[in-house]
N, C-alpha and C positions, 0 to 999 in steps of 0.2 A: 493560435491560442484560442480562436475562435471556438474552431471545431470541436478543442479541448474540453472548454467549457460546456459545449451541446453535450457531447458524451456523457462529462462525469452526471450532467442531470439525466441524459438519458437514462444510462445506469443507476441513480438513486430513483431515479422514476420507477425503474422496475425491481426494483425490493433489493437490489443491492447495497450490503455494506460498505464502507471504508475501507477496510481491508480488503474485501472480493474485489472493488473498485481498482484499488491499488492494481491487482494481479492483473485482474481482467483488460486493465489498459497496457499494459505490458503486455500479453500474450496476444490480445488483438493489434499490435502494431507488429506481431512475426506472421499475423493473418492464420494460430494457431487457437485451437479451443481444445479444452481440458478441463472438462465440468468438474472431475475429480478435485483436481487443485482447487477450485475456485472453491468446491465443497471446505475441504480443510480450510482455508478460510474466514470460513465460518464460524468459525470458534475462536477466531478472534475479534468476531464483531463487538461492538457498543463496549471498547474495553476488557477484551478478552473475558469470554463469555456472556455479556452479558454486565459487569460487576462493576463496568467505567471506573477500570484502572489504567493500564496502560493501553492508550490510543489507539484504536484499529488505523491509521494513515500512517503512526509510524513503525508498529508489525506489519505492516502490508508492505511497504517499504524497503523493510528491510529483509522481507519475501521476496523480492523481484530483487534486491542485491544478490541474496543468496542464490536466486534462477541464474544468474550471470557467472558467479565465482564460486558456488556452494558445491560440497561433494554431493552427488547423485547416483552413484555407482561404487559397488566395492573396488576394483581399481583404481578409483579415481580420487584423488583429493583435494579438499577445499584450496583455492587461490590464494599465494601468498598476501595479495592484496584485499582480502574479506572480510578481515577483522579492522584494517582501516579506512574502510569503504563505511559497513556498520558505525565505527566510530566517529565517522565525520558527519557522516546523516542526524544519529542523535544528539552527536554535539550543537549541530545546526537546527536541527528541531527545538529541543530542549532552548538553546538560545532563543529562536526567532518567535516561539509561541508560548515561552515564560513556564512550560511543565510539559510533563509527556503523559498528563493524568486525564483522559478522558472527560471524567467530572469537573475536571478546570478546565478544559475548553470547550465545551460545549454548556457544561451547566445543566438543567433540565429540560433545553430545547431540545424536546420528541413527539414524533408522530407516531401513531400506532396503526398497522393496517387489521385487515379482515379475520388474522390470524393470530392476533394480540404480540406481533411482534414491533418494535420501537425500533425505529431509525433516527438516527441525528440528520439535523435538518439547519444544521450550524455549520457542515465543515466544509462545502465546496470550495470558498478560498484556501482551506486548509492543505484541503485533496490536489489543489493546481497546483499551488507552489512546491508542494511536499512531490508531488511528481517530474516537475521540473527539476527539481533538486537532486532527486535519484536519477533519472537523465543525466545531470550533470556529471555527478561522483561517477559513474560508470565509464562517462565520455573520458573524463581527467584523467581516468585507471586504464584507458586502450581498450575499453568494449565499445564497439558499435553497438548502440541499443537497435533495437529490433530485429538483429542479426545474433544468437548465439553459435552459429557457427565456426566452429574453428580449425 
């Protein structure tokens, strides 16, 4: 858990979002980088866009569920289990942090860098548990997380 915690500051140290966070720790546990992913993203920071509505930890979230059981291919179809995988994470979010509203959990705590972009400086415990948590749901559903191999 240790290391977990160096990480996710690592990563907010270096201008990442909560949702890039999200992915980024995911695809670095398959020892895989994918700037593009991490780009898209993007655009779910600080409350998808920018507008702190719904939470970049739990679209980020529910990003790395979808890396595990989402369609990616015209052949291919989403996992029978994906929409209650999705469904358990938000149920569990939404329980355990009282809203899924960016503005309600963080509130005004931001920082601003050189670029006039705002980071929230409130969610690390947020980011721990909420990654723990999609760990979990995955594990319970027969993904080996860090393994999408199949």
């Amino acid at each position: 858990m240790d290391e977990l915690k160096f990480e996710l500051y690592r990563l907010g140290t270096e201008g990442y979002c909560c949702s890039q966070i999200m992915m980024k720790l995911a695809l670095d546990m398959e020892e895989i980088e994918n700037d593009d992913l991490i780009r898209v993203m993007n655009g779910l920071c600080n409350g998808i866009g920018g507008n702190q509505k719904t939470c970049g930890v739990l679209t980020g979230g529910i990003g790395v569920i979808g890396l595990y059981a989402g369609k990616g291919k015209a052949r291919e179809y989403t996992q029978d289990n994906f929409g209650t995988m999705v469904k358990a994470y938000m149920d569990w979010f939404e329980e355990r942090f009282e809203s899924t509203e960016c503005l309600d959990l963080i509130g005004v705590y931001r920082f601003t860098d050189e670029n006039n972009q705002a980071y929230p400086v409130k969610c690390g415990d947020t980011l721990l548990e909420s990654f723990e948590k999609v760990v979990e749901i995955l594990q319970e559903n027969g993904y080996t997380f860090g393994n999408r191999e199949m």
